[in-house]
N, C-alpha and C positions, 0 to 999 in steps of 0.2 A: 579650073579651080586651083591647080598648085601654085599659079603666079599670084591670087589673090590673097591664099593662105599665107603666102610669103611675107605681102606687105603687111596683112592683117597682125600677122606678130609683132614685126619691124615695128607699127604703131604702137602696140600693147605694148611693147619692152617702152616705149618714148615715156606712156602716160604712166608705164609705173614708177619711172624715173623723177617724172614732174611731181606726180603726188609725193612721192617718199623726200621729196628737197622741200616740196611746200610748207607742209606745218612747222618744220624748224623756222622757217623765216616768218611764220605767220607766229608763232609761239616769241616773239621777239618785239624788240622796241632800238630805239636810237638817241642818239644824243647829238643836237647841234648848240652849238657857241660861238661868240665869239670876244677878243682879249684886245683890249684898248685901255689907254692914258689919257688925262685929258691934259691937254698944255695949259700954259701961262694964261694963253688969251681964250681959254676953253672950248677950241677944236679938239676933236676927238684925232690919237694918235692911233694909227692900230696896231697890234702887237703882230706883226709882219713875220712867217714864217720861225714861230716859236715850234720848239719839239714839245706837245702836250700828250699826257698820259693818260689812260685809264688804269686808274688802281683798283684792287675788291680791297685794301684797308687805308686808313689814313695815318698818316707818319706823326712822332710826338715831333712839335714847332719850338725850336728854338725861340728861347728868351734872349729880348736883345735891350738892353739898358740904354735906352735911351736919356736920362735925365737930362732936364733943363741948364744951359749955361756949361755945355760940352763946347770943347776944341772940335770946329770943324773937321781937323783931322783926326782926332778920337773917335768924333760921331761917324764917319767912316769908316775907319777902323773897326767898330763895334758892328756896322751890318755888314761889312766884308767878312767878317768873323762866323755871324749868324746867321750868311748866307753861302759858305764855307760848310757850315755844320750841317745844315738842311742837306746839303747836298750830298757830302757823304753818308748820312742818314739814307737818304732815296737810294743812293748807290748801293748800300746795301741791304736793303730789302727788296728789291730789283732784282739779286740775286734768288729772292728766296721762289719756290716754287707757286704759280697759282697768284702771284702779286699782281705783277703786271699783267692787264686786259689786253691791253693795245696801244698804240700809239699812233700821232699822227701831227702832220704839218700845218700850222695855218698858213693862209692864203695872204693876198697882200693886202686886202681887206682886215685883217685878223679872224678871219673867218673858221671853223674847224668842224667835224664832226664823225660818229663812229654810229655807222649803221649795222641792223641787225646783232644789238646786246642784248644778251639775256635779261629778263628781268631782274633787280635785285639794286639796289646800296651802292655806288663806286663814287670813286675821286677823282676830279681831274686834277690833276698835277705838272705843275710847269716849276721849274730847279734850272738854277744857273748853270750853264752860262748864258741861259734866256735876257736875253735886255731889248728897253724900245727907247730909242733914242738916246742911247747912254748912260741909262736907268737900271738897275738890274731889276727882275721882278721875277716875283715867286708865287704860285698860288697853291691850294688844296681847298677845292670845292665841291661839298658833299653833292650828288644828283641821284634822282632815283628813277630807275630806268622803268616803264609799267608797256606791258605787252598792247602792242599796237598803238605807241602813244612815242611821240621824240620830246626827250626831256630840255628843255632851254638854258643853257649857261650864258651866266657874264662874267664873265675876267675882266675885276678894273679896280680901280681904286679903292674902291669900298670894301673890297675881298680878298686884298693881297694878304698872303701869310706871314711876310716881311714886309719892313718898309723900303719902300722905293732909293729915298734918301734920307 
């Protein structure tokens, strides 16, 4: 009997190990996305190995003046400036404790995604020096995470925080 009491522990220590990790991951949800452009002739670009973020709050966005019958290089000027400011912006509340979730690389697809998130509200956030094909691009898009469910992001045109050009 003592060799069997041995294993019989061995086991019991395993399963109480599996249960006390289970409900955390079961008490959870996820987020997948993915971050494209669309070209000239409207193939879809993907946003290739961007650093994208999970925030718990969203950052105030820069106003960027774009008015009609600007100097190409003023209109320039103006989002290098706006996308300039976002970013120090991010950088410093980056710093602040309980911001940043996580972070993570997309694929060469533009693929991304963050498993096992708490339920709750966050941001995904992409800050220069993110660009797709020359482009710089910026986003902050609300998602809301709901236990045992992966919430759907698109990063693309229609949701950038800045404009592209």
């Amino acid at each position: 009997m003592p060799f069997a009491g041995k294993y019989m522990w061995t086991l019991t220590l395993a399963l109480v190990a599996v249960l006390a990790v289970a409900p955390a991951e079961a008490e959870s949800g996820a987020v997948a996305g993915r971050a494209w452009l669309e070209g000239a002739d409207g193939t879809e670009i993907p946003g290739e190995y961007l650093r994208v973020y999970l925030a718990s709050a969203p950052l105030e966005i820069p106003q960027v003046d774009l008015a009609a019958g600007l100097a190409p290089l003023e209109r320039q000027s103006r989002l290098n400036s706006g996308h300039k400011t976002l970013f120090l912006r991010f950088r410093e509340k980056m710093a602040a404790p309980g911001y940043l979730v996580d972070n993570t690389l997309s694929g060469q697809g533009g693929d991304f995604g963050f498993p096992a998130v708490e339920p709750g509200r966050y941001w995904l956030v992409v800050v220069f020096p993110a660009m797709i094909r020359g482009e710089k691009v910026a986003w902050q898009v609300p998602v809301e995470v709901a236990v045992g469910r992966t919430a759907a992001a698109a990063l693309n045109a229609a949701n950038l925080a800045l404009p592209s050009r």
